[in-house]
N, C-alpha and C positions, 0 to 999 in steps of 0.2 A: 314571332314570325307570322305562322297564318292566323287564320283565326278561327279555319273551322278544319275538319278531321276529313283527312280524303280518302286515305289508305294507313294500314296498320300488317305487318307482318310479327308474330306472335310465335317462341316455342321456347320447349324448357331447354336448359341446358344442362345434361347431366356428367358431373367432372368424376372420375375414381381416379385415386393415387395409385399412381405406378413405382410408388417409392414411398420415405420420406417425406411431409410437408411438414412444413411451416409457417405460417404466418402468424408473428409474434404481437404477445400482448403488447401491450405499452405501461400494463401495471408493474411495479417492481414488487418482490416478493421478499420476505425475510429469510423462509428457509425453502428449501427445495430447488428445482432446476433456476438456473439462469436467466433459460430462455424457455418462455411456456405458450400454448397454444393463446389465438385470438377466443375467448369462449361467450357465449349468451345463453339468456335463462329462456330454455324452450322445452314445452313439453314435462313440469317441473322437475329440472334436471340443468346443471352447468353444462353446455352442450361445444365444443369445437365448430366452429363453422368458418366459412369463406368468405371476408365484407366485401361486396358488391363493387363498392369503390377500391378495393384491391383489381379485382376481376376485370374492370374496367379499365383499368391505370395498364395493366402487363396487357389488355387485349389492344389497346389505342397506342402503345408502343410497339406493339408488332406490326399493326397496320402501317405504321410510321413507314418500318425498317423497308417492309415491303415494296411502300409507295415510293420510296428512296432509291430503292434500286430500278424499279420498271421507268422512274424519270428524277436522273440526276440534276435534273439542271437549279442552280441555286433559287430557290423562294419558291420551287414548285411545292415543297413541304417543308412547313414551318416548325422553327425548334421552340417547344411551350413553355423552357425552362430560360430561353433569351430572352432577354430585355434591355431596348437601347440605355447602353453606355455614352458618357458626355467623355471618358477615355477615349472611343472608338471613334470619334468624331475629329476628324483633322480640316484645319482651314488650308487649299491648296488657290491661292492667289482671288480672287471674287467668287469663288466657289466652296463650299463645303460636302467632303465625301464621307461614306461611309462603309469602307468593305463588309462589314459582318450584316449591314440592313436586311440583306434578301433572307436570311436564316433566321430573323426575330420572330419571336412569336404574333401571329396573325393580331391578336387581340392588340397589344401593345402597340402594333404598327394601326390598327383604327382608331385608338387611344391619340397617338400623337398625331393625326393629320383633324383631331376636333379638340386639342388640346391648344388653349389661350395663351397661358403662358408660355415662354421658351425656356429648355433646359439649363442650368448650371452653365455659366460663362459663354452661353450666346445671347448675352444681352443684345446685342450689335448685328442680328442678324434680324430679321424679321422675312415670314410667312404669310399666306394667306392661311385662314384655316377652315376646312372643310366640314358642314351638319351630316352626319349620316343618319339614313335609319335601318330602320334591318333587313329592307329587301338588299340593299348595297354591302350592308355587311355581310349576309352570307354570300353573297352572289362574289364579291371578291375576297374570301375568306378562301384556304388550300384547302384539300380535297381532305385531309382527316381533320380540319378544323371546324369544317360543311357537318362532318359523321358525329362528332363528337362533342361539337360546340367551343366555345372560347369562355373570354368575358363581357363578353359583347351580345351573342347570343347561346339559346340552350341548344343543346348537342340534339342528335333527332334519334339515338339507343339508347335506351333503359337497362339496367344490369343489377337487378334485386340479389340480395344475399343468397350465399349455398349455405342452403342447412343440410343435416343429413337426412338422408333418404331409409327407408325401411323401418327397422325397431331401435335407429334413434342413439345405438350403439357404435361409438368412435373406439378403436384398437391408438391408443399410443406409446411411444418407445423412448426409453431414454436414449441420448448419446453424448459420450464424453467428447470436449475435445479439446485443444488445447496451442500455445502460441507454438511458434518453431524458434529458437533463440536464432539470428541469423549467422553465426560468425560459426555456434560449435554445429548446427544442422540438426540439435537435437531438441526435447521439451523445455520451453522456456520458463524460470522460475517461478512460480506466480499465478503463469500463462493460463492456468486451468481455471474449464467453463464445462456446465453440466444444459446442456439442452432436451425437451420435448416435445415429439413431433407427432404428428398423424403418420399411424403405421400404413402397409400397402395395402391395394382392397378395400378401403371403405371408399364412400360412393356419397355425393350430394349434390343437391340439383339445383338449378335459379333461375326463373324466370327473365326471359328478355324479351322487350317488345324494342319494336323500331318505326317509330310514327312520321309521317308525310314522307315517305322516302324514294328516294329517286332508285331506280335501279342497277345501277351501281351500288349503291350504297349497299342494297340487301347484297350483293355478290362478295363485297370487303366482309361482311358479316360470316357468311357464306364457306369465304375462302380461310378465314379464323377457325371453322367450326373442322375444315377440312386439317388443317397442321395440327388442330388437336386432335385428332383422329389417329395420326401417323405421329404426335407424341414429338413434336416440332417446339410446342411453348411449357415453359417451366413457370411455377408461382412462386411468392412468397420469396426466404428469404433463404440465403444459402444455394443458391441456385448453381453459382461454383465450386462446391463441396460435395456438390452430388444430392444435395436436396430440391424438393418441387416438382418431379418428375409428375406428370397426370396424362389422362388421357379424357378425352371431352365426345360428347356427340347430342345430337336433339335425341330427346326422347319419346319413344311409341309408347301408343297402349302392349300392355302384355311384359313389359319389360316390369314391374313394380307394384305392389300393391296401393301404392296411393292414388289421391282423389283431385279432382280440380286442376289437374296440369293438363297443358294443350299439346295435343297428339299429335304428332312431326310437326310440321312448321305451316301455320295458320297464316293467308293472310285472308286481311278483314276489308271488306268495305263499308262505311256507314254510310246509310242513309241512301243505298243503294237497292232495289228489290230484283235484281239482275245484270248479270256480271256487265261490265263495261262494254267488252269487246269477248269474240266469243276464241278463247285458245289466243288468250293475251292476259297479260300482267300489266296494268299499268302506275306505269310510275307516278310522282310529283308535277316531273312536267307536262307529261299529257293531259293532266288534270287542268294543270294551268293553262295551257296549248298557247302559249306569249311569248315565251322566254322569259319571264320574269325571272327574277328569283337567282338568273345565271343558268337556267334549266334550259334541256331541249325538249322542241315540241314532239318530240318522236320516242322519248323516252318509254319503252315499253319491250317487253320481253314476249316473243311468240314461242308458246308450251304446246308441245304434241300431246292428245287427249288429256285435257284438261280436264280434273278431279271435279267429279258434282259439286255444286257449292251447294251450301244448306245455311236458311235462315236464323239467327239469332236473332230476336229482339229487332232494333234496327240496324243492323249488321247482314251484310252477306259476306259467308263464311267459306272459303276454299282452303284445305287441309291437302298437303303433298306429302307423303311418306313411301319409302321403301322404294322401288326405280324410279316414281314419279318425282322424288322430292332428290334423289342424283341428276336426276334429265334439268330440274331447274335448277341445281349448284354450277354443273358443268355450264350454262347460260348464263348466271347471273354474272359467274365470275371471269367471264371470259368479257363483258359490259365492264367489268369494275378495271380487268385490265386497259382495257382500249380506251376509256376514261383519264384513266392518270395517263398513262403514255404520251396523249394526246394532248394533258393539261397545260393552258397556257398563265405565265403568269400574270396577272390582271394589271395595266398601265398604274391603276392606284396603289398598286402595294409595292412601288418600287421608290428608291430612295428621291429619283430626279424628282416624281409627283410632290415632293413636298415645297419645291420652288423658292427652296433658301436665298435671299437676297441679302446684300449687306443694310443695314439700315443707316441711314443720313448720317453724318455728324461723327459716324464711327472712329475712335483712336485711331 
């Protein structure tokens, strides 16, 4: 996408189980539990931790659910798991529709309008097809396609592993459980499964950064950090059985003995030696001040006393914590709502743009 670094917002994310977790290996074992923790070698020690790409999967499917509801209207967000069907394609007289197009996944849908070929049994139709490059692709990419990326391009949050926090020490519990036979209502023969979970009260942290972002963007982030607070998102697996329960928040100095984590939520600018604008955040767009990209020129968030910033390196560094860093959630996230509400969906990512015609000669 760009090619130079304009903005960076930085903090850790510290998760403690308010139950039960899980997220299961993928090794099968010969004896023992069933189902066992995900584990890596840290600290020399087999250690229980949280993969990143878990944490990011359950955090970009809640954004989903969200964005789903502040704006129903079909292809305003896309489904990542859809991909055009040559089933779902009906010929309706010199025309070809497609009801499920608007809910395909973003990626797929840039995929087929530079794709040469034609699908399975539209020999007989013929297209123009369209070069993209990446300012078009995210600029008409949906609003968590932008956050998170596609296949087309990379996402603009980073979600590093939770390891655990402190002396390194995970509590885990066994739990039996078992089928229900459906007919007598009771344990089904067989049915028995022994699983191991992360007990309640242990505590791990991970690093997230969120580079060139618009602001919005930091607000969806923002408003994640807030339903884990109030114990809104569940991980892992067993989520309907009453496992996954956590509670999440940035983390301050004072909370932990460890070293090298960023103290509430960091954002960076590089190559800056003083703030942009003074009791302003500014986003992607205002960097760009074009529109390029699908941005606005105005994208920027005005913060009431704004936190010293202090030089790193070539970085100017602003850190919000404790009222300051609520004064900027209730902000950002209130930008990320009015954002999607407003989201329109782009003339290119709709079924008509792709301007199926019949071709010559057709049977």
């Amino acid at each position: 996408m760009l090619k130079r670094l304009v903005n960076e917002a930085r903090f850790t994310l510290v998760l403690e189980t308010a139950g039960p977790v899980l997220v299961k290996s993928g090794h099968a074992s010969i004896s023992g539990p069933d189902m066992t923790p995900v584990r890596t070698y840290r600290n020399g020690d087999w250690q229980p931790y949280l993969p990143g790409s878990s944490l990011k999967g359950v955090i970009r499917s809640h954004v989903e659910k969200v964005a789903r509801t502040l704006n129903p209207v079909p292809g305003a967000v896309c489904n990542p798991f859809l991909r055009l069907r040559h089933e779902d394609i009906r010929e309706d007289g010199s025309q070809l529709l497609c009801d499920s197009y608007p809910h395909v996944f973003c990626g797929e849908k840039l995929h087929v309008r530079e794709a040469v070929e034609q699908p399975p049994g539209l020999s007989h139709w013929r297209r123009d097809t369209t070069p993209l490059n990446s300012e078009t692709a995210y600029a008409e990419s949906c609003p968590v396609c932008r956050l998170f990326g596609s296949t087309s391009f990379i996402g603009r949050v980073s979600i590093g592993d939770a390891y655990l926090t402190g002396n390194g020490i995970a509590r885990t519990e066994l739990r039996d459980g078992v089928g229900i036979d459906r007919l007598t209502g009771g344990a089904a023969h067989g049915a028995k499964f022994d699983l191991e979970a992360v007990a309640s009260g242990v505590r791990f942290a991970a690093d997230v950064v969120l580079r060139n972002f618009e602001c919005w963007q930091l607000g969806a982030l923002l408003l994640i950090i807030k339903d884990l607070k109030d114990g809104l998102i569940r991980i892992g697996s067993g989520r309907s059985r009453g496992l996954g329960a956590v509670r999440g928040w940035v983390y301050e100095d004072g909370e932990s003995t460890e070293r090298g984590w960023s103290n509430g939520l960091e954002i960076h600018y590089p190559g800056l030696v003083e703030l942009p604008s003074a009791n302003h955040i500014w986003g992607l767009g205002r960097f760009l001040a074009d529109g390029s990209y699908g941005t606005r020129a105005d994208d920027e968030l005005r913060v009431e006393a704004q936190p010293a910033p202090r030089p790193e390196g070539v970085r100017l560094v602003t850190a919000y914590v404790g009222d300051e860093l609520e004064r900027l959630s209730e902000m950002a996230i209130a930008a990320f709502v009015e954002r999607v509400r407003d989201w329109q969906v782009p003339n290119g990512m709709t079924w008509e743009a792709l301007q199926w015609r019949p071709a010559g000669g057709r049977k």
